[in-house]
CHARMM-style PDB file with segment names, atoms N, HN, CA, C and O in Angstrom:
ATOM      1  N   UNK     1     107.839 126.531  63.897  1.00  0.00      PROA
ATOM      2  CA  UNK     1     108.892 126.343  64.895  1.00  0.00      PROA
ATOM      3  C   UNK     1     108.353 126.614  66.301  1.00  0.00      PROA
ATOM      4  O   UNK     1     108.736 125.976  67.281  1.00  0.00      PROA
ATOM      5  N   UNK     2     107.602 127.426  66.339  1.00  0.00      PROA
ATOM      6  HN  UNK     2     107.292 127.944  65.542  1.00  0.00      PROA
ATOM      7  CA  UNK     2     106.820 127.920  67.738  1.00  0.00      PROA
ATOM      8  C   UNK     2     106.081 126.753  68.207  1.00  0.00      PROA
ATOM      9  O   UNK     2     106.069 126.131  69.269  1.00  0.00      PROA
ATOM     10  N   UNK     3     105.575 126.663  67.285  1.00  0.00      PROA
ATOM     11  HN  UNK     3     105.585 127.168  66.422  1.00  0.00      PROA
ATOM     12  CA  UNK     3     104.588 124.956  68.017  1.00  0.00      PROA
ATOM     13  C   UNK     3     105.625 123.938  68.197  1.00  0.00      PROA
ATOM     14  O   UNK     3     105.624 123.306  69.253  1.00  0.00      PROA
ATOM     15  N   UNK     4     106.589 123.676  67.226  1.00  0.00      PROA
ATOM     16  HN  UNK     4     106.590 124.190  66.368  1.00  0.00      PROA
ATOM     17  CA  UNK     4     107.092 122.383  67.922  1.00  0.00      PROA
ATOM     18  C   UNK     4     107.553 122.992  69.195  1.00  0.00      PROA
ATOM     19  O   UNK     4     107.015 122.402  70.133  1.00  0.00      PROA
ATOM     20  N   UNK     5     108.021 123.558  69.431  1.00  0.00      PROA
ATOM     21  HN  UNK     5     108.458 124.038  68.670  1.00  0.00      PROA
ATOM     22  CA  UNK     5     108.706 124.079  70.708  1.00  0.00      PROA
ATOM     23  C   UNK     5     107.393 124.231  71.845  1.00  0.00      PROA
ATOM     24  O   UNK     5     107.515 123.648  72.922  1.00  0.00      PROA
ATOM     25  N   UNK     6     106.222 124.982  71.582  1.00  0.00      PROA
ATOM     26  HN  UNK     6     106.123 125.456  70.708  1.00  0.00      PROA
ATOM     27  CA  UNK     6     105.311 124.561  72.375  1.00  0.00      PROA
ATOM     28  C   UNK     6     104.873 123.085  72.950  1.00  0.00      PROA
ATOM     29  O   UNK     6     104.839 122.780  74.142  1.00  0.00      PROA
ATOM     30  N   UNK     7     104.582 122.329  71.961  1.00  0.00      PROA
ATOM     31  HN  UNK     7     104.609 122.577  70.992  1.00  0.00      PROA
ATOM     32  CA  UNK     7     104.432 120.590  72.003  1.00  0.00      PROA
ATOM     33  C   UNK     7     105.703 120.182  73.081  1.00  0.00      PROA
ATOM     34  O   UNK     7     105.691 119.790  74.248  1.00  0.00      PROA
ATOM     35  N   UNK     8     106.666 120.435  72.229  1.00  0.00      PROA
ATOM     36  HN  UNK     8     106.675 120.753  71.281  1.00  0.00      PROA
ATOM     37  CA  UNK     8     107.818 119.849  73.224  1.00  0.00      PROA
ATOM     38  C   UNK     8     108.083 120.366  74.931  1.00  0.00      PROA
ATOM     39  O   UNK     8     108.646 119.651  75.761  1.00  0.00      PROA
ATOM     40  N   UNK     9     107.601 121.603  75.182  1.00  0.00      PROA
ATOM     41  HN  UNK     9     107.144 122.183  74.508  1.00  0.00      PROA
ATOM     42  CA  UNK     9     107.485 122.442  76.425  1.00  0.00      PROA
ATOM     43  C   UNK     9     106.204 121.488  77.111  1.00  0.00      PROA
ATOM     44  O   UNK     9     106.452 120.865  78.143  1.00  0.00      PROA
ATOM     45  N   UNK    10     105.053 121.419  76.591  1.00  0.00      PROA
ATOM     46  HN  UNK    10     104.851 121.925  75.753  1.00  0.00      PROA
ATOM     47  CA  UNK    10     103.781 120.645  76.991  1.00  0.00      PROA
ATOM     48  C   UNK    10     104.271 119.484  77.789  1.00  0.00      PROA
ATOM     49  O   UNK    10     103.963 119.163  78.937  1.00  0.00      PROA
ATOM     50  N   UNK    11     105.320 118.764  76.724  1.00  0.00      PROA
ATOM     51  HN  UNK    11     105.571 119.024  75.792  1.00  0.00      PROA
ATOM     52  CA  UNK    11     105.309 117.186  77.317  1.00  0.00      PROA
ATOM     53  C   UNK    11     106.543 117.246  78.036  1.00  0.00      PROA
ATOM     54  O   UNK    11     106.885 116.338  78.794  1.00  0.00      PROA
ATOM     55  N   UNK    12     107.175 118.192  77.853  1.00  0.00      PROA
ATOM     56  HN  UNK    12     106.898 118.930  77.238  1.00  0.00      PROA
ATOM     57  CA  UNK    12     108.353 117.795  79.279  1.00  0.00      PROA
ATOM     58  C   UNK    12     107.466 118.099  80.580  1.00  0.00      PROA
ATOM     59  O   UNK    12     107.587 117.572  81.686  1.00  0.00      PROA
ATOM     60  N   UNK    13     106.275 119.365  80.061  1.00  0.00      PROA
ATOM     61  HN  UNK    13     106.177 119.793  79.162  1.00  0.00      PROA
ATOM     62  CA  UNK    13     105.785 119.569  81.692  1.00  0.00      PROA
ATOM     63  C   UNK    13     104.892 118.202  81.778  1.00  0.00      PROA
ATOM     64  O   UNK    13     105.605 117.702  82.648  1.00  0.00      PROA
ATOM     65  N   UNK    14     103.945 117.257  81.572  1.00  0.00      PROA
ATOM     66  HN  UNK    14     103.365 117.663  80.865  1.00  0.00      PROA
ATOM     67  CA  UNK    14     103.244 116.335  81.165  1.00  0.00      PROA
ATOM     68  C   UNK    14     104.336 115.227  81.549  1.00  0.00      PROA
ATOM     69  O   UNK    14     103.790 114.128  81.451  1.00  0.00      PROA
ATOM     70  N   UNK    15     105.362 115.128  81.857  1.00  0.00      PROA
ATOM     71  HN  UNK    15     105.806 116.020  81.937  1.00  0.00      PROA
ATOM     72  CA  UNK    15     106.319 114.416  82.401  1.00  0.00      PROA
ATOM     73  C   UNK    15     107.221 114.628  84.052  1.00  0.00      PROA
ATOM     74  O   UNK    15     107.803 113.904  84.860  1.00  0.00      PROA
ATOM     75  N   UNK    16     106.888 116.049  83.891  1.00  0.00      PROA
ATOM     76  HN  UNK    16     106.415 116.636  83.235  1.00  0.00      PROA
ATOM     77  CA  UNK    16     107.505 116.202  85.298  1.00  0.00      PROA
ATOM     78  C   UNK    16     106.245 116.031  85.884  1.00  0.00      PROA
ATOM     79  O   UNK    16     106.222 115.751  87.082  1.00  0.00      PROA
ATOM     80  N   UNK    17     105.266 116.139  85.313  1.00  0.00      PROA
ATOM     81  HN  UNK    17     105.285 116.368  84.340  1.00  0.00      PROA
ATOM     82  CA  UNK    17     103.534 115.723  86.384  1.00  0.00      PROA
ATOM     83  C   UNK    17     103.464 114.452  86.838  1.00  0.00      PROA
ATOM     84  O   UNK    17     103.082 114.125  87.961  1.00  0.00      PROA
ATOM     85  N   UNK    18     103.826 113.740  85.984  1.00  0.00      PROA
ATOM     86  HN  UNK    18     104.136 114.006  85.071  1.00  0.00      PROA
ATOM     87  CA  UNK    18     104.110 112.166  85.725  1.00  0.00      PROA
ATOM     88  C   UNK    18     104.883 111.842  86.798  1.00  0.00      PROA
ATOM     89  O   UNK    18     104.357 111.373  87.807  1.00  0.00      PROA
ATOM     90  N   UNK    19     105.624 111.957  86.750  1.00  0.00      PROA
ATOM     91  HN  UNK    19     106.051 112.337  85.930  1.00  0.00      PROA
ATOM     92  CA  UNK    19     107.079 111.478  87.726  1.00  0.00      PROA
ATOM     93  C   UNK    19     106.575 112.162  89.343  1.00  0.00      PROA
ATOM     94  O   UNK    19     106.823 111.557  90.386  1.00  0.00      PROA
ATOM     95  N   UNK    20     105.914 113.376  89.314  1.00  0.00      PROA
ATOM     96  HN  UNK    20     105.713 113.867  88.467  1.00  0.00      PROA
ATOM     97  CA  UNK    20     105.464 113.775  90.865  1.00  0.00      PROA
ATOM     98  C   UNK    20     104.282 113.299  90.682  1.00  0.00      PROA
ATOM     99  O   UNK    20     103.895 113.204  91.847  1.00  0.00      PROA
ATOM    100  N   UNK    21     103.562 112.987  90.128  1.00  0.00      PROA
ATOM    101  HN  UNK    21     103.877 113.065  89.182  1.00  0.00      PROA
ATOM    102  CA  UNK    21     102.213 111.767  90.374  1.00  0.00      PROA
ATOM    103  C   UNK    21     102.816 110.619  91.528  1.00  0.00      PROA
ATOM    104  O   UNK    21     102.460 110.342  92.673  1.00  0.00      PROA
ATOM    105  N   UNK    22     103.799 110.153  90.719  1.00  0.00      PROA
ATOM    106  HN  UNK    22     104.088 110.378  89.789  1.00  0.00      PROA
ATOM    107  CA  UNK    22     104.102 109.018  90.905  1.00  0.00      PROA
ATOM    108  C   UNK    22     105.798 108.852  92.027  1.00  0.00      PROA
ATOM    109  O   UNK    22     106.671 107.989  92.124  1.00  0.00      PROA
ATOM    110  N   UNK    23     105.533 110.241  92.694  1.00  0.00      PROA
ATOM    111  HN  UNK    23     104.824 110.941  92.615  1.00  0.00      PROA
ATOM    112  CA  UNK    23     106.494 110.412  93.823  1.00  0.00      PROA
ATOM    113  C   UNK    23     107.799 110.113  93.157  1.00  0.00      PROA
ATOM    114  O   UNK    23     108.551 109.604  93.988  1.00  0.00      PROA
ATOM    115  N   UNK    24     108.440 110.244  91.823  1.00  0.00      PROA
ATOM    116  HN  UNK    24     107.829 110.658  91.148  1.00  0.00      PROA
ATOM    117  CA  UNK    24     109.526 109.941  91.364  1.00  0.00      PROA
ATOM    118  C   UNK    24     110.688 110.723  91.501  1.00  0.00      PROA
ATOM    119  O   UNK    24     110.193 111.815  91.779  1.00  0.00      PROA
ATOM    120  N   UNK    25     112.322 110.938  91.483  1.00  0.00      PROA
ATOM    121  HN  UNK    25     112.724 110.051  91.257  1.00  0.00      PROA
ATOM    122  CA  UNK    25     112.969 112.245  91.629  1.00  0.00      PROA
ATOM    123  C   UNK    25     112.302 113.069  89.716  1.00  0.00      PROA
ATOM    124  O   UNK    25     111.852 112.448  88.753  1.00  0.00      PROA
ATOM    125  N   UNK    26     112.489 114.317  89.846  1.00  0.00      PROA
ATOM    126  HN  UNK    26     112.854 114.821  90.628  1.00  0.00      PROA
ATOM    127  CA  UNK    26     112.571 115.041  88.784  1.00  0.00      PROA
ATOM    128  C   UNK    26     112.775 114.369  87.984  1.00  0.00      PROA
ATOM    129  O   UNK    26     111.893 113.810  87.332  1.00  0.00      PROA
ATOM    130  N   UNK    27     114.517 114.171  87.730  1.00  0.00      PROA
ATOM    131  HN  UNK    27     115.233 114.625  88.260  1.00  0.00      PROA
ATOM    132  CA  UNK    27     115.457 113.620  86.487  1.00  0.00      PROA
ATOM    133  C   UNK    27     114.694 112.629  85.790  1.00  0.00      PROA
ATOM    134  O   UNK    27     114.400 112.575  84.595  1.00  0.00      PROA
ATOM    135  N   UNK    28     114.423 111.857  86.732  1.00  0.00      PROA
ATOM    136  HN  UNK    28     114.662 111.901  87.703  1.00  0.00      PROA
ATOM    137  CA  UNK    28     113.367 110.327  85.983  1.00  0.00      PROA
ATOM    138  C   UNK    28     112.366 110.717  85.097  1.00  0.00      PROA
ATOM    139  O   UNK    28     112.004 109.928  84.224  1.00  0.00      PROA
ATOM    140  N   UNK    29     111.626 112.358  85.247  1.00  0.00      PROA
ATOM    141  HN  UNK    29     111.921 112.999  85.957  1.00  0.00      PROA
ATOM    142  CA  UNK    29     110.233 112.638  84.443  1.00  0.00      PROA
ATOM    143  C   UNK    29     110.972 112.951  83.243  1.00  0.00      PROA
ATOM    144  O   UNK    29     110.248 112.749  82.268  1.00  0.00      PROA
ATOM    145  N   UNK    30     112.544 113.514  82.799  1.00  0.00      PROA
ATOM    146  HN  UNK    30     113.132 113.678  83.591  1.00  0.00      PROA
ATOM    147  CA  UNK    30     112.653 113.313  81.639  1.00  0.00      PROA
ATOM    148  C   UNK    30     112.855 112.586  81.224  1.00  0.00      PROA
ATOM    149  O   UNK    30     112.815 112.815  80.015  1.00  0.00      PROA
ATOM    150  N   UNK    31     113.190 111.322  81.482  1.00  0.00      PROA
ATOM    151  HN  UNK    31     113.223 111.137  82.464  1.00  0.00      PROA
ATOM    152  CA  UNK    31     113.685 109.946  80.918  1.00  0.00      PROA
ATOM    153  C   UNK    31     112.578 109.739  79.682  1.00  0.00      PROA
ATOM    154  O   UNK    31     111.657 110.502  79.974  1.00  0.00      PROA
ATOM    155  N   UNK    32     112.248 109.048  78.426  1.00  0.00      PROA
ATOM    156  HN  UNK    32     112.996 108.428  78.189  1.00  0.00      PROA
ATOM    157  CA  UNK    32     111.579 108.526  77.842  1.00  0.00      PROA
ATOM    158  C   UNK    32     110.445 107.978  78.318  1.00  0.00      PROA
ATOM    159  O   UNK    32     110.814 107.046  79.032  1.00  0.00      PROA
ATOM    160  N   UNK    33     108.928 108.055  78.319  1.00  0.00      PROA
ATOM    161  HN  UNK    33     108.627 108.811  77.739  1.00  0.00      PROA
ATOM    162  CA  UNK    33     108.142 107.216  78.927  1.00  0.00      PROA
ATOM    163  C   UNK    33     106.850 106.882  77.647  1.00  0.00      PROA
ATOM    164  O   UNK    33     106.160 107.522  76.853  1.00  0.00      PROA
ATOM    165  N   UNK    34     106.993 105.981  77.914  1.00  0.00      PROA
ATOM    166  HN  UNK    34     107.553 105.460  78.559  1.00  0.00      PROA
ATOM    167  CA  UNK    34     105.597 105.372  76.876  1.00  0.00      PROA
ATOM    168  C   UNK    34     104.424 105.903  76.932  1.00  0.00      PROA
ATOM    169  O   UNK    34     103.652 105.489  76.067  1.00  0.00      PROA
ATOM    170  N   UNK    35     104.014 106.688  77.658  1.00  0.00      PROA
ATOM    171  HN  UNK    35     104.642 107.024  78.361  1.00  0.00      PROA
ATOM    172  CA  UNK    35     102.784 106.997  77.792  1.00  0.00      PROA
ATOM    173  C   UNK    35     102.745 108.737  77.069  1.00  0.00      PROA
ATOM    174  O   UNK    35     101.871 109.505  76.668  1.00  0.00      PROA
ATOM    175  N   UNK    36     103.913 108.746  77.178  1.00  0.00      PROA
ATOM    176  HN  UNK    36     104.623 108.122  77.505  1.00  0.00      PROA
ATOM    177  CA  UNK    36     104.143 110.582  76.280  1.00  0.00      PROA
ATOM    178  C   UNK    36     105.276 110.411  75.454  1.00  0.00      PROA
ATOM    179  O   UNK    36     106.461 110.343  75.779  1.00  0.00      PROA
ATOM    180  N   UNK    37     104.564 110.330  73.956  1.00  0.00      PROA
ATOM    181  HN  UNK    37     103.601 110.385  73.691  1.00  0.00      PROA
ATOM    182  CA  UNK    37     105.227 110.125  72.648  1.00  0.00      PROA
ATOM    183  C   UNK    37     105.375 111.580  72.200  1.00  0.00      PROA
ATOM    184  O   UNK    37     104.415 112.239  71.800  1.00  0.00      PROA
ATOM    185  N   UNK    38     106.804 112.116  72.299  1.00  0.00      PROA
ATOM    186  HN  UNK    38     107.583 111.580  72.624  1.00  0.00      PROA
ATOM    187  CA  UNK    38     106.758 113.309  71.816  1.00  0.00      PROA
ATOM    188  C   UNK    38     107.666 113.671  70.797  1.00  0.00      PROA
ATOM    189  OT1 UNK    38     107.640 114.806  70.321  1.00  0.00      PROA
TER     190      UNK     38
END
């Protein structure tokens, strides 16, 4: 249970990186993105 919850913590942060890479608001880095299958 600890790891999925780790994994899942990883890629929401791996998404908010994403979205400020890419100058996006926040909300958008959680949206679904193809490039982070989680």
């Amino acid at each position: 249970e600890k790891d999925a919850y780790a994994r899942s913590r990883a890629c929401r942060l791996a998404l908010i990186d994403h979205g400020v890479a890419h100058k996006k608001p926040p909300l958008n880095a959680f949206k679904p993105h193809p490039e982070h299958k989680c």
